[in-house]
N, C-alpha and C positions, 0 to 999 in steps of 0.2 A: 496090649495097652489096657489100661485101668477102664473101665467101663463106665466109672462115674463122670469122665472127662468128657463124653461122648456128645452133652447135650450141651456143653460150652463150647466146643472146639468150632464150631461153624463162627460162631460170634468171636472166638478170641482170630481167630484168620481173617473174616471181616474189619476186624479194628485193626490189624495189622495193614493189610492191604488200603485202609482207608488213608490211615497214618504214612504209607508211601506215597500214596498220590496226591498229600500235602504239602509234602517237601518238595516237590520240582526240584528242576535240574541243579545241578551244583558250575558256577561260574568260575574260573581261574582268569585272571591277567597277569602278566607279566609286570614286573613296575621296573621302572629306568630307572639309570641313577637321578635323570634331573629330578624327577619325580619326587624320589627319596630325599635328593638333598633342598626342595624348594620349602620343605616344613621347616625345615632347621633355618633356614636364609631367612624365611618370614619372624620365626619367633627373633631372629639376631638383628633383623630390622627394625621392628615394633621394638625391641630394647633399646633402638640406637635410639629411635626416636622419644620412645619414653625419657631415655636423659637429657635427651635436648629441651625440652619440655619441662626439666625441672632445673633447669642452670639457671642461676641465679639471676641475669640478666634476661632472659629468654622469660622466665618468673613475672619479669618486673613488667615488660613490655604486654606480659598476657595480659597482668593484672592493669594496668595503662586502658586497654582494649577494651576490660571490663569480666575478663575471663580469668575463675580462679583459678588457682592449681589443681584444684581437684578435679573441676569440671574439665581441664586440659588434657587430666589422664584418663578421665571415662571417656574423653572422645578419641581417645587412641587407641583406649580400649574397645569401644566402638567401631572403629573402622575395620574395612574387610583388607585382604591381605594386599590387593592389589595397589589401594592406597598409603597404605604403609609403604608399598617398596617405591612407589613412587615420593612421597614425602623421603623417606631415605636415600633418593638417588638423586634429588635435587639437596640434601644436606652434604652428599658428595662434591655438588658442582661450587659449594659457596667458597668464598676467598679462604680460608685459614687466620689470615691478621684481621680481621673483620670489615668493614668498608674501602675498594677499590678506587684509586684515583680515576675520575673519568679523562676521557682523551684528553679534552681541553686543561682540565687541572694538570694531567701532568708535560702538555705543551709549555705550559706558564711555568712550572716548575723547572723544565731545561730550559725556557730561557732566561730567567733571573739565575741560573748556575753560569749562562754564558757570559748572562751580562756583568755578572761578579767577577769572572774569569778574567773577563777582559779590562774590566776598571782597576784593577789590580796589578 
């Protein structure tokens, strides 16, 4: 070996050894699929919601409230994921045609159909 390397070698094997006992241990897990598939569900939730949030009607009612459209989507943007899937999974439960007849209205509804029925 080169003989001028003689008076570093101590110090460059010092920095080596020091530089390994920096790094601690190396960690592996396994990741599931729900795992893997709960980031994509979160970002396709926060989208769903995001557009509900800008429908025209949905719009009109924020601003009603007092709440702009912008500020509607910084709090959407804002929210953590669990809130999102939850707002997204009560936008699953609502009607489709928008407001349900309640019991009572659609009692009175079958029976002025009867009572039509039968005047007839």
């Amino acid at each position: 070996m080169n003989n001028r390397l003689y008076p570093y070698l101590p110090r460059i094997l010092g920095a080596c050894l020091f530089s390994i006992a920096l790094c601690g241990p190396a960690n592996a897990d396994l990741v599931g699929t729900d795992e893997a598939a709960a980031a994509a569900q979160s970002s396709e939730d926060r989208e769903r919601v995001r557009a509900f949030t800008s429908r025209p009607e949905v719009a009109g009612q924020l601003q009603a409230a007092g709440v702009s459209p912008e500020q509607a989507q910084a709090r959407v943007r804002a929210m953590s994921d669990e809130e999102v899937r939850a707002i997204a999974a009560k936008l699953d439960a609502l009607p489709a045609g928008g407001r349900r007849l309640s019991d009572f209205e659609l009692i009175v509804v079958i029976l002025l159909i009867i009572l039509i029925a039968v005047l007839l």
